[in-house]
Backbone as JSON, one array per atom type, in Angstrom:
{
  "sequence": "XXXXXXXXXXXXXXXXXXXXXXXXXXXXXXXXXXXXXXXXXXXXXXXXXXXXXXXXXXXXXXXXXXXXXXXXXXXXXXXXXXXXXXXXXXXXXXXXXXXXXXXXXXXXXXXXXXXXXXXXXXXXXXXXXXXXXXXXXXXXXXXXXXXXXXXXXXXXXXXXXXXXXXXXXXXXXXXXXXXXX",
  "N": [[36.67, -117.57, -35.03], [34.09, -119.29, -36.2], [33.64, -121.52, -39.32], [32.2, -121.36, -42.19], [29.08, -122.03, -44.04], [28.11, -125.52, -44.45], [26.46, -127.83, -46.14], [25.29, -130.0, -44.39], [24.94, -127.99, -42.51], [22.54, -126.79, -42.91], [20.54, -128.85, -43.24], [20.31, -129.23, -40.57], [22.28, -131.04, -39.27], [23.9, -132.96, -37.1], [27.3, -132.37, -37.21], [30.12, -133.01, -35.79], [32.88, -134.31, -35.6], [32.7, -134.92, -38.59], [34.17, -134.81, -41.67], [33.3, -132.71, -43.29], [32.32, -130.6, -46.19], [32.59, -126.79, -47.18], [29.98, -125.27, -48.37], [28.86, -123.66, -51.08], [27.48, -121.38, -50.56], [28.98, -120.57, -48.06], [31.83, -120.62, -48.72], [31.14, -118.15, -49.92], [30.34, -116.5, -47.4], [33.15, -116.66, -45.9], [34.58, -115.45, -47.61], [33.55, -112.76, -47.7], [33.98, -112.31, -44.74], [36.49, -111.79, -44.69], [37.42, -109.16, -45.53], [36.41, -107.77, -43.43], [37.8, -109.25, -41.09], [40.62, -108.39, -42.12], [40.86, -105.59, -41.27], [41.41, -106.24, -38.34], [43.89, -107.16, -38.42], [45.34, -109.08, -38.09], [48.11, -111.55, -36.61], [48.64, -114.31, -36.39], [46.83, -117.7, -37.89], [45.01, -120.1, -36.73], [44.14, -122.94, -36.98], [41.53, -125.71, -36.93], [41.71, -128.92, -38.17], [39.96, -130.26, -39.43], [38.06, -130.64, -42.99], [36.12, -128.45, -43.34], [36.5, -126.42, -41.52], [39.33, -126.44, -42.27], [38.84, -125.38, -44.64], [38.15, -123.01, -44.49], [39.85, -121.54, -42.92], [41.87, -121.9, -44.86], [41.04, -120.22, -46.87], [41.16, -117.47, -46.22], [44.47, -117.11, -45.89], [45.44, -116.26, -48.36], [43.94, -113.06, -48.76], [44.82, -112.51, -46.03], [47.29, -112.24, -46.01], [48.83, -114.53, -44.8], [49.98, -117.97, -43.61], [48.21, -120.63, -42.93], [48.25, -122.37, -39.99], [47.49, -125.71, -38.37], [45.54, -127.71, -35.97], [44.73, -130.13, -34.42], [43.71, -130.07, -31.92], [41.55, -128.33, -31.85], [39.24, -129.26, -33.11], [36.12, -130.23, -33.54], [33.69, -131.19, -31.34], [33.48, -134.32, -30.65], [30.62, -136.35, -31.25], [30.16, -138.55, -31.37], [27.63, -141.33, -31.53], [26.01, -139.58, -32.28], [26.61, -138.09, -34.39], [26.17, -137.11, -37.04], [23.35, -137.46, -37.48], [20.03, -135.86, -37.28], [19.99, -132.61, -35.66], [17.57, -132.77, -33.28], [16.14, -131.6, -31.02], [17.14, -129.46, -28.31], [17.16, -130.89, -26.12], [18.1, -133.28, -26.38], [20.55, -132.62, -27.24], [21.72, -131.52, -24.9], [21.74, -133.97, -23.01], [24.24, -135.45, -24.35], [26.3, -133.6, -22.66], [25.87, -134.83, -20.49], [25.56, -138.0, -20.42], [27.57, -138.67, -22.24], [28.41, -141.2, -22.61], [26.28, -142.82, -22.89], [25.76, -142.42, -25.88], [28.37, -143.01, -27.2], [30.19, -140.64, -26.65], [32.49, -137.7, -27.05], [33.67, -136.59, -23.74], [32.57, -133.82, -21.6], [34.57, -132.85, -19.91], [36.99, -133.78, -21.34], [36.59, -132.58, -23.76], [37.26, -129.96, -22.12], [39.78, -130.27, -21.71], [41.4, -130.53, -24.17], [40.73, -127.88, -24.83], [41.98, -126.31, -22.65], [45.08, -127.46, -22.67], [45.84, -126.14, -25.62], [45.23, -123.68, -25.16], [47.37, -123.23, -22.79], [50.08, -122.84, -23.76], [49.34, -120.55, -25.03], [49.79, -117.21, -26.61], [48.47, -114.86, -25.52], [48.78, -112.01, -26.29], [49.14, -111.94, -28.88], [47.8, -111.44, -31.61], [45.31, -113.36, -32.87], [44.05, -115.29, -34.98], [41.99, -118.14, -34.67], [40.57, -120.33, -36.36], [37.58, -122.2, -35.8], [34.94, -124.56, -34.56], [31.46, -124.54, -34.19], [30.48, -125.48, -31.44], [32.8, -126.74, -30.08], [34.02, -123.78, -30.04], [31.96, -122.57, -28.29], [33.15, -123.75, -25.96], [35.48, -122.73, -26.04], [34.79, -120.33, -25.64], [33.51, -120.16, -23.5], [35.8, -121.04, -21.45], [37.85, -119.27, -21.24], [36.57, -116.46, -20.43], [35.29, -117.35, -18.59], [37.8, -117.79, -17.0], [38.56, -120.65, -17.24], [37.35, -121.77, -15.68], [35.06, -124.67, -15.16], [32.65, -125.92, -14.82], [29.88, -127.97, -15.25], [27.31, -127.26, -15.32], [27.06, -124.94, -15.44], [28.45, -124.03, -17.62], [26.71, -125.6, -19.7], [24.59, -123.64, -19.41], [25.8, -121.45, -20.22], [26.68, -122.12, -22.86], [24.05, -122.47, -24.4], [23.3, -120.03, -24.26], [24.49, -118.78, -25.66], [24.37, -117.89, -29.34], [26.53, -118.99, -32.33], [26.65, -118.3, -35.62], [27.13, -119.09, -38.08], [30.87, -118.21, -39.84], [31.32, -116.71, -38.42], [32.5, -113.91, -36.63], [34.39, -113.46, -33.65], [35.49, -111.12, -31.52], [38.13, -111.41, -28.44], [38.17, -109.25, -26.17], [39.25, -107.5, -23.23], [38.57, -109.56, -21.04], [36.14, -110.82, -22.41], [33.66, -111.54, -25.2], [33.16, -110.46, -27.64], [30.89, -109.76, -30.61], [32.11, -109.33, -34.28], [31.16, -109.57, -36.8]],
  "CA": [[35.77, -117.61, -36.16], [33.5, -120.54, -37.08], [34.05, -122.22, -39.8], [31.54, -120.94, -43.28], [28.71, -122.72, -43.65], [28.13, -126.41, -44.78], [25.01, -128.68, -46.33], [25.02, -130.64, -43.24], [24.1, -127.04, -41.59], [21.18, -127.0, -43.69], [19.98, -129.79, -43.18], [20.75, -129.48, -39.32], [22.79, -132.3, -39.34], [25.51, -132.56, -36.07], [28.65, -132.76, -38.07], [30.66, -133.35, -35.09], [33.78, -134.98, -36.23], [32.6, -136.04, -39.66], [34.87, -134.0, -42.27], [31.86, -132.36, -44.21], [32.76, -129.56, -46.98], [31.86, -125.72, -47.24], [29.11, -125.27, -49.32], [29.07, -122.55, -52.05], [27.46, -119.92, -49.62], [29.91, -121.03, -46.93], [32.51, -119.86, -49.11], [31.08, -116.74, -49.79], [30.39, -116.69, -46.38], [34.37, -116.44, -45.38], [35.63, -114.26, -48.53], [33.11, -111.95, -47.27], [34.27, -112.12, -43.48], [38.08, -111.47, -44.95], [37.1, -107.62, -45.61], [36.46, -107.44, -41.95], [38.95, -110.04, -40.12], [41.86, -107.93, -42.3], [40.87, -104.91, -40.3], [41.66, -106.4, -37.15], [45.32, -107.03, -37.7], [45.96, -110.68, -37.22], [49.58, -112.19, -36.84], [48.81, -115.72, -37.12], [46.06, -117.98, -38.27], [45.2, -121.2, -36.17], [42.88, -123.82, -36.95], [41.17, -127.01, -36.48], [42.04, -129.47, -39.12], [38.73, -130.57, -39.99], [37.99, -129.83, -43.17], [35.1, -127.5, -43.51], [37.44, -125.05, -40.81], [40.52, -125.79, -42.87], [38.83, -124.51, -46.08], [37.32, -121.22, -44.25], [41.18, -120.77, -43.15], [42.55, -121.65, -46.57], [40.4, -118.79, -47.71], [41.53, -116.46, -45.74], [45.27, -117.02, -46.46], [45.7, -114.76, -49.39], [43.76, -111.66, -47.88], [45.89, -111.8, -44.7], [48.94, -112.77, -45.99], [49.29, -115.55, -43.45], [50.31, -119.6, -43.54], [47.42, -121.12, -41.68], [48.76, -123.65, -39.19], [46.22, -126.27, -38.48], [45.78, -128.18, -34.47], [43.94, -130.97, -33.84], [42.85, -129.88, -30.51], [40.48, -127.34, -32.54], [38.34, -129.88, -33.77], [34.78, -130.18, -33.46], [33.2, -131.96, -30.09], [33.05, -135.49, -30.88], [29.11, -136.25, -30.56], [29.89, -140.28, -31.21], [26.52, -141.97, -32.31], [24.82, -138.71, -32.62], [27.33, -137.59, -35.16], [25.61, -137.69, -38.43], [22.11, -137.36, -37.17], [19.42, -134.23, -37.14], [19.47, -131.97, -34.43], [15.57, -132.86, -33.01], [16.17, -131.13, -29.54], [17.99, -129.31, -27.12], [17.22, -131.16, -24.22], [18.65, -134.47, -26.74], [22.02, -132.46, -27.53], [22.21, -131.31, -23.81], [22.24, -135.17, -22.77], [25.37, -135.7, -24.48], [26.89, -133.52, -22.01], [25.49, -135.05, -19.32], [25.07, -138.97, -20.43], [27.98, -139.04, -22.98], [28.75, -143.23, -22.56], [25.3, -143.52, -23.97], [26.28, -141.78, -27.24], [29.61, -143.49, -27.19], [30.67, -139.53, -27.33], [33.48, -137.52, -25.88], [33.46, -136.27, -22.38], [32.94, -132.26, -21.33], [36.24, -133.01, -19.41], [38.08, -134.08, -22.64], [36.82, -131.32, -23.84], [37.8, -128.55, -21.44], [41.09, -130.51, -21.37], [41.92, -130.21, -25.12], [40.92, -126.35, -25.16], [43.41, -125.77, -21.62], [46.04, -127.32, -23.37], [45.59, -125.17, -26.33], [45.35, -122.25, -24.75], [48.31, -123.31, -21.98], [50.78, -121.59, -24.26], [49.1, -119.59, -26.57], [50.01, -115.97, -26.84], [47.17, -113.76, -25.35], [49.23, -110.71, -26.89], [49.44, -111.94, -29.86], [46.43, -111.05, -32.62], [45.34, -114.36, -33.48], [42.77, -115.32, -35.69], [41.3, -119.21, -34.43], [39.03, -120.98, -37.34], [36.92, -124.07, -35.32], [33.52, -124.88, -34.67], [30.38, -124.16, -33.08], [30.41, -126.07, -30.18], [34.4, -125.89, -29.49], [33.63, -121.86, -29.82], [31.35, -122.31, -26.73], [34.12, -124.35, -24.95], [36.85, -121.29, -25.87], [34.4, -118.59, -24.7], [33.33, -119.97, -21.82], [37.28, -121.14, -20.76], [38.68, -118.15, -21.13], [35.65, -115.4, -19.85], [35.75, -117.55, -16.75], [39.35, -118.09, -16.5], [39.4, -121.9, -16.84], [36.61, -122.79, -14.87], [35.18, -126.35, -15.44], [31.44, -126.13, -14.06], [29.25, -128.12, -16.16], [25.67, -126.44, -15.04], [27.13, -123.71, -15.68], [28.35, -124.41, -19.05], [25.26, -125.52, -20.42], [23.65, -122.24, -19.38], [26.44, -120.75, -21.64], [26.13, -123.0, -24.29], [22.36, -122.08, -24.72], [22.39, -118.83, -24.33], [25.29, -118.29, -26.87], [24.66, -118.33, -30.67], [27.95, -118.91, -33.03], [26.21, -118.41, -36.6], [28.21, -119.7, -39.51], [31.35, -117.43, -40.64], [31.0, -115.53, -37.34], [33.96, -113.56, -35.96], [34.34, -112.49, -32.44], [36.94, -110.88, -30.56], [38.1, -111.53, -27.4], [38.4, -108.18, -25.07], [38.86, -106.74, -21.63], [37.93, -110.85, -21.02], [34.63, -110.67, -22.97], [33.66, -111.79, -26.68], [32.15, -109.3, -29.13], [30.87, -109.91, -32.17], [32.71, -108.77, -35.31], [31.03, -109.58, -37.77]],
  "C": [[35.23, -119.03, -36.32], [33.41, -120.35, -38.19], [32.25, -121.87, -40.77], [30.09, -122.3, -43.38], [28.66, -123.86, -44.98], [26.59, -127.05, -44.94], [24.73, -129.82, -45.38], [24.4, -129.58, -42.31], [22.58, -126.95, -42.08], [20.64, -127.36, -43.87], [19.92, -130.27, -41.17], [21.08, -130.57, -38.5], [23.67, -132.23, -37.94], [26.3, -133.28, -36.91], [29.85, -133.37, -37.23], [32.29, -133.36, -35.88], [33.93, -135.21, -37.69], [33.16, -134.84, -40.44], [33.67, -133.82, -43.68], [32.94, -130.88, -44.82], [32.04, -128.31, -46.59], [31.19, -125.97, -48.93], [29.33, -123.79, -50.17], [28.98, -120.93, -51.24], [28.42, -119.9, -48.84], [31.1, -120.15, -47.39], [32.28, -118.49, -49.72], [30.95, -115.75, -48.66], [32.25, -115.79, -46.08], [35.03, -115.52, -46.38], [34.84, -112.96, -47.91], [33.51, -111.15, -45.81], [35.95, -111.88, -43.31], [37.99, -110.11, -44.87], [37.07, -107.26, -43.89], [37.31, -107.65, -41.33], [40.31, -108.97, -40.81], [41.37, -106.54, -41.76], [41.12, -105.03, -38.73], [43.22, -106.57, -36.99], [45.69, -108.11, -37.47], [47.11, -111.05, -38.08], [49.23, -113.22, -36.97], [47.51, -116.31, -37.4], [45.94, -119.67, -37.6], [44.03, -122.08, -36.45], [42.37, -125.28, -37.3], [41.21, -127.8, -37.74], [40.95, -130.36, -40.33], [38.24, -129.83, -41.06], [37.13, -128.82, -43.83], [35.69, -125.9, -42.29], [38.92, -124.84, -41.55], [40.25, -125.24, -43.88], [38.48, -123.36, -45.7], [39.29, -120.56, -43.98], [41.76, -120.26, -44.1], [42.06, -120.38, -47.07], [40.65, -117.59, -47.29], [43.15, -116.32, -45.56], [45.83, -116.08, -47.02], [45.57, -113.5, -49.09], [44.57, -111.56, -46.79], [47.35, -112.05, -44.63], [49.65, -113.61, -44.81], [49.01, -116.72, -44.58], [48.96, -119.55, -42.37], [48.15, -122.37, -40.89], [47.23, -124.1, -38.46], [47.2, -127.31, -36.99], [44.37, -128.77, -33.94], [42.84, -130.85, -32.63], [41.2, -128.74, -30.84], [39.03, -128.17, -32.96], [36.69, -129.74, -33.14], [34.24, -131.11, -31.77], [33.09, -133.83, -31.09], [31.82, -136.54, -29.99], [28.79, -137.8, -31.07], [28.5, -140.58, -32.01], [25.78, -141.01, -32.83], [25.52, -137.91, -34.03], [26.71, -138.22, -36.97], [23.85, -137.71, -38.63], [21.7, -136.11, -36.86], [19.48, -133.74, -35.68], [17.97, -131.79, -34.15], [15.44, -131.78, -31.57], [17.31, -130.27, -29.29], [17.96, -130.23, -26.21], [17.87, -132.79, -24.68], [20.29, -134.07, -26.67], [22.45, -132.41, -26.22], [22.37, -132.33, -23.11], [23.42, -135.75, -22.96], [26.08, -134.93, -23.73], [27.15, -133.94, -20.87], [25.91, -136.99, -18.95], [26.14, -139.17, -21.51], [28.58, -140.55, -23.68], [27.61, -143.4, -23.58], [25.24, -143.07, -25.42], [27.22, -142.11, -27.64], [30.33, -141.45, -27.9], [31.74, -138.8, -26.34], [32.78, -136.72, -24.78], [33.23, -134.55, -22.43], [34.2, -132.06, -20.7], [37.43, -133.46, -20.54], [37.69, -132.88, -23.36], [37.47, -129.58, -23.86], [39.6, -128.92, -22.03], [42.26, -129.89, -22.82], [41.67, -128.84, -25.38], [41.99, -125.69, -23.98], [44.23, -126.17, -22.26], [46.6, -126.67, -24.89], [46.19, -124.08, -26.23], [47.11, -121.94, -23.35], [49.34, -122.41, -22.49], [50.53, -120.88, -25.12], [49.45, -118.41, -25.97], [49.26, -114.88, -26.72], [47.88, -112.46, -25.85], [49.25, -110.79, -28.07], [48.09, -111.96, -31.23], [46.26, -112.4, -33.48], [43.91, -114.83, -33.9], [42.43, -117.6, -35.38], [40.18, -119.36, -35.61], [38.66, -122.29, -36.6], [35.26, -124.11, -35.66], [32.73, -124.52, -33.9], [30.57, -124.57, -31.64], [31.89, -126.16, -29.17], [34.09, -124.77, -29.46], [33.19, -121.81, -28.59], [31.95, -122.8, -25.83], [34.94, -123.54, -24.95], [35.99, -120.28, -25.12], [34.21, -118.91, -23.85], [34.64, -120.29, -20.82], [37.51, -119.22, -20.36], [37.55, -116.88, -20.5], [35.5, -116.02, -18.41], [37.33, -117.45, -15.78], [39.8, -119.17, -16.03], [39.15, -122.72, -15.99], [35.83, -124.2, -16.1], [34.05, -126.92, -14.93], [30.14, -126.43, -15.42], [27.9, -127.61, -16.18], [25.98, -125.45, -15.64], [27.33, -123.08, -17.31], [27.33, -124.32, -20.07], [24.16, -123.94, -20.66], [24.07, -121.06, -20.48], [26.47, -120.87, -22.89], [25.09, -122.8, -24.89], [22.24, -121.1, -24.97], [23.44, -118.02, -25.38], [24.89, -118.77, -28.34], [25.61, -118.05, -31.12], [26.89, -119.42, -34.68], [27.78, -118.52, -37.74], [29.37, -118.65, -40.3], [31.31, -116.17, -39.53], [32.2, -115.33, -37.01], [33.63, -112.71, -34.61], [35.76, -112.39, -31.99], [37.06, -110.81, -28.95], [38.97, -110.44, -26.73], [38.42, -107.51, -23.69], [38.44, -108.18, -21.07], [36.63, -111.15, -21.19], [34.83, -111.19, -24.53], [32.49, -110.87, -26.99], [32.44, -109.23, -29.98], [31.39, -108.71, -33.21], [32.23, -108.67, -36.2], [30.08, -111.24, -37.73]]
}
């Protein structure tokens, strides 16, 4: 699930790193996406500590009768200089994957690295509900639907052609993601 939305989305800000709040809709946003997510059944609740993903967790707490446990590695891409600035482009954001020194931003290989170790022992049997972010989201789906490949062309192509709208839930099946909600 990403993470409800925020007045930095609205302003199409990259939030990156920067610990920005849910905004009023945001949280109606995630009480709304509780009615659904508690039809699926989830044993635990995992998510990125940042907190505009720890308040979409927090909110979902009560309805699922879960403790959220919160993991750094969840966090947002860290988009360095661009962090805090409008999204003007694609072909500017897709530089930071490419050119990340000149952004002083992290790597697609620090990246991958912090979603494999993540996922190294997580519990594919186990019904688990993930709250992060847009851009981590497109680093979990494309890990795991490849199985952990690490091809940045290829990436990008995924990255683009995936939207993760605000408060979105997908499930991961048969090694595929489909939307929930």
């Amino acid at each position: 699930m990403r993470h409800g939305e925020t007045d930095w989305n609205l302003e199409n800000k990259i939030q990156g790193q920067v610990d920005v709040p849910l905004n009023d809709t945001g949280r109606i946003q995630v009480v709304t996406a509780a009615q659904k997510i508690a039809q699926l059944r989830i044993h635990r609740i995992v998510s990125s500590d940042l907190l505009r993903a720890a308040e979409t967790a927090k909110i979902l707490e009560w309805p699922l009768w879960l403790t959220v446990e919160y993991d750094a590695r969840l966090r947002e891409w860290d988009f360095g200089d661009l962090n805090t600035a409008k999204l003007t482009s694609v072909a500017t954001f897709a530089s930071v994957l490419t050119e990340y020194q000149k952004y002083n931003a992290e790597s697609i290989d620090s990246v991958f690295t912090r979603v494999a170790t993540f996922f190294d022992k997580f519990d594919m049997n186990q019904n688990t509900l993930i709250v992060s972010h847009g851009g981590l989201m497109r680093v979990m789906m494309y890990y795991l639907e490849t199985g952990g490949k690490n091809n940045i062309d290829d990436f990008i192509k995924f990255g683009f052609s995936t939207h993760i709208g605000n408060a979105q839930v997908f499930a991961f099946k048969n090694k595929k993601f489909e939307l929930v909600r």
